[in-house]
C-alpha positions in Angstrom: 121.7 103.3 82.9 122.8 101.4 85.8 120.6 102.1 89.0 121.5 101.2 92.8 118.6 100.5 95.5 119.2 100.8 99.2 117.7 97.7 100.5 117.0 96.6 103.9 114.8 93.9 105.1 113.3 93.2 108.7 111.6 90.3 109.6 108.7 89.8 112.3 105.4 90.3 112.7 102.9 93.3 114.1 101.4 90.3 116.3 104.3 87.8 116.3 103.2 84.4 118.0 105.3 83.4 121.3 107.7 80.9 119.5 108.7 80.2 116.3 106.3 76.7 115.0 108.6 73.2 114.9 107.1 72.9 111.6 109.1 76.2 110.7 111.9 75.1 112.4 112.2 71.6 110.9 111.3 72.8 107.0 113.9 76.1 107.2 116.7 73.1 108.7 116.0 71.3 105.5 117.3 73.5 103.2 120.2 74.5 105.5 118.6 77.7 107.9 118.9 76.9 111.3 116.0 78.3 113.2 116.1 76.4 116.7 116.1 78.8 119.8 114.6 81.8 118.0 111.8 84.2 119.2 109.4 85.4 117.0 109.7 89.6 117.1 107.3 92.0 117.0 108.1 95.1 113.9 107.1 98.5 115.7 106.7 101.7 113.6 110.1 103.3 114.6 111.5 100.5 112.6 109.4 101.1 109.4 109.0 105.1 109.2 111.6 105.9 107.1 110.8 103.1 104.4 109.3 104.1 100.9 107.8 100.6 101.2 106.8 97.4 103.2 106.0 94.4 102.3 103.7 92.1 104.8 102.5 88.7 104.1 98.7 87.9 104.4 98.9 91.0 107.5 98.2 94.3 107.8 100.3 97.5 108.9 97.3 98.9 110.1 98.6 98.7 113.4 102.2 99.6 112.7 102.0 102.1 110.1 99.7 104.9 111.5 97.8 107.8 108.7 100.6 109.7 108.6 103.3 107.5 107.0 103.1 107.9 103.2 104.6 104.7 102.2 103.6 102.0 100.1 102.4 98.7 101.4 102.3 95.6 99.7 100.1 92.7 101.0 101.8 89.2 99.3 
């Protein structure tokens, strides 16, 4: 049985920091990803509310995802 997933992926932060780090910047150009000139942008619920799941990295949704919103979260 052959299965198909809907996938899309945001990236930013709920408290994104005012510019992206030069360490960020100089490790993503090493491995080709070209990061100079970009602004760090904040995820607001809108975005998220129709997700079955998000995934955050050492953050919370706490402040994104209010009570309401019956998706899984997944803190990696």
């Amino acid at each position: 049985m052959s299965r198909t997933f809907n996938v899309k992926t945001l990236t930013g932060g709920t408290g994104p920091a005012d510019e992206v780090h030069e360490e960020v910047v100089t490790a993503m150009a090493e491995v080709g990803i070209n990061l100079a000139g970009r602004e760090p942008r904040e995820i607001k619920f809108e975005e998220l509310r129709d997700n079955q799941c998000v995934v955050t990295l050492g953050c919370s949704t706490e402040n994104v995802c209010p009570a309401t919103w019956s998706g899984e979260n997944r803190d990696w």
